[in-house]
C-alpha positions as CSV (number, residue, x, y, z in Angstrom):
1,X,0.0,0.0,0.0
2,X,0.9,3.5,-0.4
3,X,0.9,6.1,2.0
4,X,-1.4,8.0,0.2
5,X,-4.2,4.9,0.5
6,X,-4.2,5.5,4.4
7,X,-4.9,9.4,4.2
8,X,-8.4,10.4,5.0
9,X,-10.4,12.9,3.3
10,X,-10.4,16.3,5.3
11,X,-14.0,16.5,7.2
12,X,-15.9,19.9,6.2
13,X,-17.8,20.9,9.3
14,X,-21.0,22.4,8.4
15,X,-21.6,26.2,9.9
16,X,-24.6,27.2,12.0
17,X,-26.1,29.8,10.3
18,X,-25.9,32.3,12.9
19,X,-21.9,31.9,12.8
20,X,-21.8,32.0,8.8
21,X,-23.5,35.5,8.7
22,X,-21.3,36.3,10.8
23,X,-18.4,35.9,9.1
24,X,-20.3,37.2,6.1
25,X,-20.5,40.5,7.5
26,X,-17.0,40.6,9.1
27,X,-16.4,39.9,5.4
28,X,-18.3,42.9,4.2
29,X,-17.2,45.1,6.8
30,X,-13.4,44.6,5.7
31,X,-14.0,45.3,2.1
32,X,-15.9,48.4,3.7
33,X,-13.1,49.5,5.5
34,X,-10.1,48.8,2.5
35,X,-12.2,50.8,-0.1
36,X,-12.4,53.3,2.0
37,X,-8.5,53.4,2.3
38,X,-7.7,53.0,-0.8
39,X,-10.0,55.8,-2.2
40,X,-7.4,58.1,0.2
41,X,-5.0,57.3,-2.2
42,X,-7.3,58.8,-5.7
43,X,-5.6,61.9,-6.6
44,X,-7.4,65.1,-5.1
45,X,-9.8,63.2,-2.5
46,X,-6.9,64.2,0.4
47,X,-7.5,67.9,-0.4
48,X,-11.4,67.5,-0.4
49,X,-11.2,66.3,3.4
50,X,-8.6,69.3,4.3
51,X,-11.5,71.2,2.2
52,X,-13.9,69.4,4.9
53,X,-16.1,68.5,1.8
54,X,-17.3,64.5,1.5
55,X,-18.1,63.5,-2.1
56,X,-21.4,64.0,-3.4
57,X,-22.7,64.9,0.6
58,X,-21.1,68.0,0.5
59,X,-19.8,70.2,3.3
60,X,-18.8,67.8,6.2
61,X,-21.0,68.6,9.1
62,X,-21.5,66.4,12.4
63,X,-24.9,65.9,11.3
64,X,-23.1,64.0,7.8
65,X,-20.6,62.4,10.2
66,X,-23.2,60.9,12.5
67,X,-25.1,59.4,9.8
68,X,-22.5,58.4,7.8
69,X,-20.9,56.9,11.4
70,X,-24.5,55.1,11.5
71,X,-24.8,53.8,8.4
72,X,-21.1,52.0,8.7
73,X,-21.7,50.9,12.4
74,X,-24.7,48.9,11.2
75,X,-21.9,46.3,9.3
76,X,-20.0,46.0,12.4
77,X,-22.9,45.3,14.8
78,X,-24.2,43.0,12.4
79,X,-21.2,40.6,13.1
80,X,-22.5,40.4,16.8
81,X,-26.3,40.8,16.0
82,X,-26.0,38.0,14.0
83,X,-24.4,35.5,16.5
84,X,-26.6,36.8,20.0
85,X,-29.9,37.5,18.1
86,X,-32.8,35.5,18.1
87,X,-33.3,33.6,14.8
88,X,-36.5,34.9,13.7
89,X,-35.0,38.5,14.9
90,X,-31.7,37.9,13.6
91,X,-33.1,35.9,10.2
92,X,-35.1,39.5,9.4
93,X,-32.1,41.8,10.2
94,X,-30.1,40.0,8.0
95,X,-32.7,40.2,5.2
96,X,-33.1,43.3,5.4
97,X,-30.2,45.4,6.4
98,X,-28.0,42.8,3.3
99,X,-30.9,44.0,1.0
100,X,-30.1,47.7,1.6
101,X,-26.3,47.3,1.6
102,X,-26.5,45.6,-1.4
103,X,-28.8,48.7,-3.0
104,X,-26.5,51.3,-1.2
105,X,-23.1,49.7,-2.9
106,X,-25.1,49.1,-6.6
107,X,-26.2,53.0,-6.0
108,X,-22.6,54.3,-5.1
109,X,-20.3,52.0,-7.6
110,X,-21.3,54.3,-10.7
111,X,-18.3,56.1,-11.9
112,X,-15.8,55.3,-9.5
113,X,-12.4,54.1,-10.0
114,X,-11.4,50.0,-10.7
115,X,-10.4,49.2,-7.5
116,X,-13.8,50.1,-6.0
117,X,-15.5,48.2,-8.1
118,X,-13.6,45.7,-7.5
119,X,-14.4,45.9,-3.8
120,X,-17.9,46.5,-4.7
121,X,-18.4,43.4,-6.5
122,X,-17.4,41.5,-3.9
123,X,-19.5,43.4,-1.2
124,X,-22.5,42.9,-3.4
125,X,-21.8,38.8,-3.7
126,X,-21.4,38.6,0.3
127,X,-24.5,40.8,1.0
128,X,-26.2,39.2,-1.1
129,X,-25.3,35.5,0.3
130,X,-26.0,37.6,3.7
131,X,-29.5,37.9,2.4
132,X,-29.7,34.3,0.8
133,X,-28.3,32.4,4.0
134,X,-31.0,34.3,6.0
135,X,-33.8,33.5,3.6
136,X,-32.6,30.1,3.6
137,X,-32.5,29.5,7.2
138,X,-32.9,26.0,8.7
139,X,-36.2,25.6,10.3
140,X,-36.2,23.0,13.0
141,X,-38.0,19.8,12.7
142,X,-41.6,20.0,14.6
């Protein structure tokens, strides 16, 4: 015999669902954060923040920086949300907050530079397998 006869296959441990959305949104929340570092690097968008302006929002204000802070925070505590929900509660968040990231990245990819859409591709697949996995859900046997 060879030595290769006596391997076993490696064992692929399936994922509750409340773990695997998740990691879906720590996913999403990564690509979040590195387009948002890169896009420091497009030529002039330095001199727009020293000019305290912010893209198509305009002047930066606190109220823009609040709801811009909220609309990014809601990623991060979907990680948690996700895991320490209930399922019903946490299936419903998932739907719905991966449906609107997935229209807000669709709605803020047009004319940007490769590398965001790049990035945006990808958020778009793992919101959208945010949304599948929650539609999807497991229901336990009666």
């Amino acid at each position: 015999m060879h030595a290769a006869e006596h391997v076993h296959p490696l064992e692929r441990m399936p994922l509750p669902r409340p773990l695997l959305l998740s990691v879906l949104w720590a996913s999403v929340t990564l690509c979040y954060l590195y387009g948002d570092y890169f896009g420091l690097y497009v030529p002039g968008k330095i001199q727009q923040l020293l000019d305290g302006r912010m893209g198509p929002l305009g002047a930066v204000t606190q109220q823009v920086l609040l709801g811009t802070a909220t609309m990014m925070a809601i990623p991060s505590l979907m990680v948690v949300l996700s895991l320490v929900l209930v399922p019903r509660v946490s299936r419903w968040l998932n739907i719905i907050t991966g449906g609107l990231f997935t229209a807000i990245m669709l709605l803020t990819m047009r004319g940007a530079w490769l590398f965001y859409h790049l990035l945006g591709v990808i958020e778009v697949v793992l919101t959208l397998s945010i949304v599948w996995m929650a539609l999807t859900w497991p229901r336990r046997a009666a």
